[in-house]
N, C-alpha and C positions, 0 to 999 in steps of 0.2 A: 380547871374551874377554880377557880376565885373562892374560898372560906363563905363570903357574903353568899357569895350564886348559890352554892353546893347549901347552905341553909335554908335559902326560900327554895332551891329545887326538894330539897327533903321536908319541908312545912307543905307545899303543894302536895308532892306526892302520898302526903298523909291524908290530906284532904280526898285526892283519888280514892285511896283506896278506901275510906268513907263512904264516898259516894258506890264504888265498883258492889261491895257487900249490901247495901242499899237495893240498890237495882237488881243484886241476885235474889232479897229476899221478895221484892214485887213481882219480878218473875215466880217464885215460891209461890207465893200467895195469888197468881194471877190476878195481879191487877189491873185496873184499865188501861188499855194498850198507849194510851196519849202519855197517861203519868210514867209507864217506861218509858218512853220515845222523849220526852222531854227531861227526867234526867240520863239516859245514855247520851242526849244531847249534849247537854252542860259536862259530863265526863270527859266528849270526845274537844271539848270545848276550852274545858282542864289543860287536858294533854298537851292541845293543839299551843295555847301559852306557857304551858311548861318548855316546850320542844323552844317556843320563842326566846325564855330565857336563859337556854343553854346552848342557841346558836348567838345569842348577842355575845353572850363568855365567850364563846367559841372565836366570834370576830374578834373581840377587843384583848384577847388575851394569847391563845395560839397563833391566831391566823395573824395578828402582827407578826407576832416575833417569828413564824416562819418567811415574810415576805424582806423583813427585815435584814434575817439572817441567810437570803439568798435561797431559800427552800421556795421559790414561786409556785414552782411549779407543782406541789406536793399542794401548795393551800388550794389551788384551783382545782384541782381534781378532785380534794374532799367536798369540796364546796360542788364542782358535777355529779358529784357520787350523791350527794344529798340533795340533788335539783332532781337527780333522774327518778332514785325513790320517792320522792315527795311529788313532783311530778305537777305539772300544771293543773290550775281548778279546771274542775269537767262541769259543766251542769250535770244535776240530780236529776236521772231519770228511773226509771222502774218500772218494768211492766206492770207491777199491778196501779200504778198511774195512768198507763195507757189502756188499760183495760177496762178500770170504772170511766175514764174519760169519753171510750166507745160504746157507754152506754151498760158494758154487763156487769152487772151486780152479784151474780152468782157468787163468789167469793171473797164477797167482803165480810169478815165477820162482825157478830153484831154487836162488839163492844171493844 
């Protein structure tokens, strides 16, 4: 990681962890279920750009210099190893989306 990366990765993850304490004290406080869901959003939203900014270092800095220095085969396999975790977008489903969608209400709570 790059000085420059490794600084805005540790300035974001300030920001996380901002946010993460945040969200535990609304959960505390039970707040209304939208204002958690919409910053766990923006956290998981955090992350999901941080993760961005440490595989762009990741390509323009290791994964050169291992293709470079004849290691091919070693960048493509991190690079599988982090396709197969990360893993293609799925649509968002949840039963309890198919459940008010079919009508029963029973379990939705009221705030």
């Amino acid at each position: 990681m790059t000085p420059e990366t490794q600084k805005q990765a540790l300035r974001r993850m300030k920001i996380v962890a901002g946010q993460v304490q945040a969200l535990e004290k609304q959960i505390e406080d039970d707040r209304y279920c939208m204002d958690v869901l919409d910053l766990s959003l923006s956290i998981q939203k955090a992350l999901r750009s941080l993760d961005g900014l440490v595989i762009e270092g990741h390509l323009r800095t290791h994964v050169v210099e291992q293709m470079t220095g004849g290691e091919i085969e070693r960048a493509v396999s991190e690079l599988l190893r982090l396709y197969r975790v990360q893993g293609p977008a799925e649509p968002w489903t949840s039963e309890a989306t198919t459940t008010i969608s079919k009508g029963n209400h029973d379990h939705v709570p009221s705030h």
